[in-house]
C-alpha positions as CSV (number, residue, x, y, z in Angstrom):
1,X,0.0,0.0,0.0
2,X,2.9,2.2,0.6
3,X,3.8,1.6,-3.3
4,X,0.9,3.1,-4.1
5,X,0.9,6.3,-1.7
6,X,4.4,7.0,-3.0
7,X,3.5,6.6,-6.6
8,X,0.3,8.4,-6.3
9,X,2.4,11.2,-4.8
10,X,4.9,11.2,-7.3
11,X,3.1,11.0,-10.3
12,X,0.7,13.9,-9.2
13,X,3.7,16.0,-8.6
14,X,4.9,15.6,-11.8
15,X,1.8,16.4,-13.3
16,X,1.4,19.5,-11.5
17,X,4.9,20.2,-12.7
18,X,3.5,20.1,-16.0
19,X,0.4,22.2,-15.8
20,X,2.0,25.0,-14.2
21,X,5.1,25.5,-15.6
22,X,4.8,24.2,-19.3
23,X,1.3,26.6,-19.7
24,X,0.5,26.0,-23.2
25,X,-1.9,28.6,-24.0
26,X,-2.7,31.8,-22.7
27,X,-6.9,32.6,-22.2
28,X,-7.0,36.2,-21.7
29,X,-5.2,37.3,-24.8
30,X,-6.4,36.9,-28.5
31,X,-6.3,33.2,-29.8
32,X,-4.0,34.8,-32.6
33,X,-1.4,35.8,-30.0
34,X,-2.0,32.5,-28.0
35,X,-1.3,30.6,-30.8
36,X,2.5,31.8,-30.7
37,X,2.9,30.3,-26.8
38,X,2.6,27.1,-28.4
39,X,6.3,25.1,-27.9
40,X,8.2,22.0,-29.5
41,X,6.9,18.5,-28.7
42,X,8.3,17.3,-25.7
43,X,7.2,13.5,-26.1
44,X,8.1,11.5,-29.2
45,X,8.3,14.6,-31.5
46,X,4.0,14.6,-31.6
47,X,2.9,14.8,-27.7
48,X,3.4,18.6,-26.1
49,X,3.5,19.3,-22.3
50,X,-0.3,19.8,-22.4
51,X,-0.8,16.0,-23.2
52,X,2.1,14.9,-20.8
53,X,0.1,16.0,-18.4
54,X,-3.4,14.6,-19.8
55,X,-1.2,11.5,-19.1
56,X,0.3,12.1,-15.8
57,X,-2.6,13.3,-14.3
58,X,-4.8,10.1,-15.4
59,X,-2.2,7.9,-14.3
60,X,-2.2,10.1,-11.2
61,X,-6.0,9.7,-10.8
62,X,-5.2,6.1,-11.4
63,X,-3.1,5.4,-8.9
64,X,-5.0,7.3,-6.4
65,X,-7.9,4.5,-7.2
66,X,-5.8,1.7,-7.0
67,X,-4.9,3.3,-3.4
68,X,-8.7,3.6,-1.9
69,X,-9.6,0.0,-3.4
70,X,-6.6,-1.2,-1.0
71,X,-7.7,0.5,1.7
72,X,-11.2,-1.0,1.6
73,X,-9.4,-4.3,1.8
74,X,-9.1,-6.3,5.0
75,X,-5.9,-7.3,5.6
76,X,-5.0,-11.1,5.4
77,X,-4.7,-11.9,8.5
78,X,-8.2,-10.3,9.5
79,X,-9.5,-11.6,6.0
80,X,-8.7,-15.1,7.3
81,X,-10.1,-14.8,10.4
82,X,-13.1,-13.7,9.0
83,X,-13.5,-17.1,7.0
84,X,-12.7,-19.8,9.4
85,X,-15.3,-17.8,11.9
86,X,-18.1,-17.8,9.3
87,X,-17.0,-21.6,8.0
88,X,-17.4,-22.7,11.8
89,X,-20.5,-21.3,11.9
90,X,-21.9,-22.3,8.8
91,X,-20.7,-26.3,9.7
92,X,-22.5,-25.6,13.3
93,X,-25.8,-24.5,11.4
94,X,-25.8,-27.2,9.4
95,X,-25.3,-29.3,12.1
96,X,-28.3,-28.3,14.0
97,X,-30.3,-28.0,10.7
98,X,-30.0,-31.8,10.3
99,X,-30.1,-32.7,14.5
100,X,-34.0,-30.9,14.1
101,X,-34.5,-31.9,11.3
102,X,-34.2,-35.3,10.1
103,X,-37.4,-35.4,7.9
104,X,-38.0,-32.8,5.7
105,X,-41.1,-32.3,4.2
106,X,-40.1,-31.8,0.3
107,X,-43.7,-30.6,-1.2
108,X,-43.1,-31.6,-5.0
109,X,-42.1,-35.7,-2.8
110,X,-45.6,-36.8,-3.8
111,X,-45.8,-36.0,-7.5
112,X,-45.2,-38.3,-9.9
113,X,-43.1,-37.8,-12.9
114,X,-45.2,-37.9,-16.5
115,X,-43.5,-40.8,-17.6
C-alpha cells in the first residue's frame, strides 16, 4: 500500500509540474497571440506538455484509485479470520439444521413424474 501512496504522490507532482510550468496557451489574450505560446513536442516529436500532463494526471488519478480500493481491503490476517469464523458457523448450522430436522417435508415428494 505504501507503493501506491508514494506513486500516487509522485506522479501527481509531476503532473502538477506540468500544468504549471509548461502553460500551453494563454486565455486572456487573442487566440492569434496565443497561438504563438505554443512550444516544440516534448514526447516522441507529436505529444506537447499539455498532453504529458493529460497522461500524468490520469495515471495520477489512477493510482490514487488503485490506493482507496486497497484501503477498503481487509488485511489477510483479519480476512482469514473472518472465514474460518463464518465456515465454523456455517458447519454448526448445518449441524443443527439436520439434528431438528431429520425429515424434511419436500412438497413436489408426492408428484409423480409424467413418464
Amino acid at each position: 500500500m505504501a507503493l501506491y501512496v508514494v506513486a500516487s504522490c509522485v506522479i501527481i507532482a509531476m503532473a502538477l509540474v506540468f500544468f504549471v510550468k509548461y502553460a500551453v496557451t494563454d486565455k486572456s489574450i487573442a487566440p492569434w497571440k496565443s497561438r504563438e505560446l505554443n512550444k516544440d513536442c516534448v514526447l516522441n516529436g507529436f505529444y506537447d506538455a499539455h498532453d504529458c500532463w493529460h497522461f500524468l494526471a490520469s495515471f495520477g488519478l489512477m493510482f490514487v484509485t488503485m490506493l482507496c480500493v486497497q484501503i477498503s481491503k481487509p488485511c489477510r490476517e483479519c480476512y482469514l479470520s473472518y472465514c474460518t469464523s463464518r465456515d465454523s458457523r456455517v458447519q454448526e448450522l448445518i449441524q443443527r439444521f439436520n439434528a431438528t430436522n431429520t425429515t424434511r417435508n419436500r412438497p413436489f415428494d408426492n408428484i409423480s413424474s409424467p413418464n
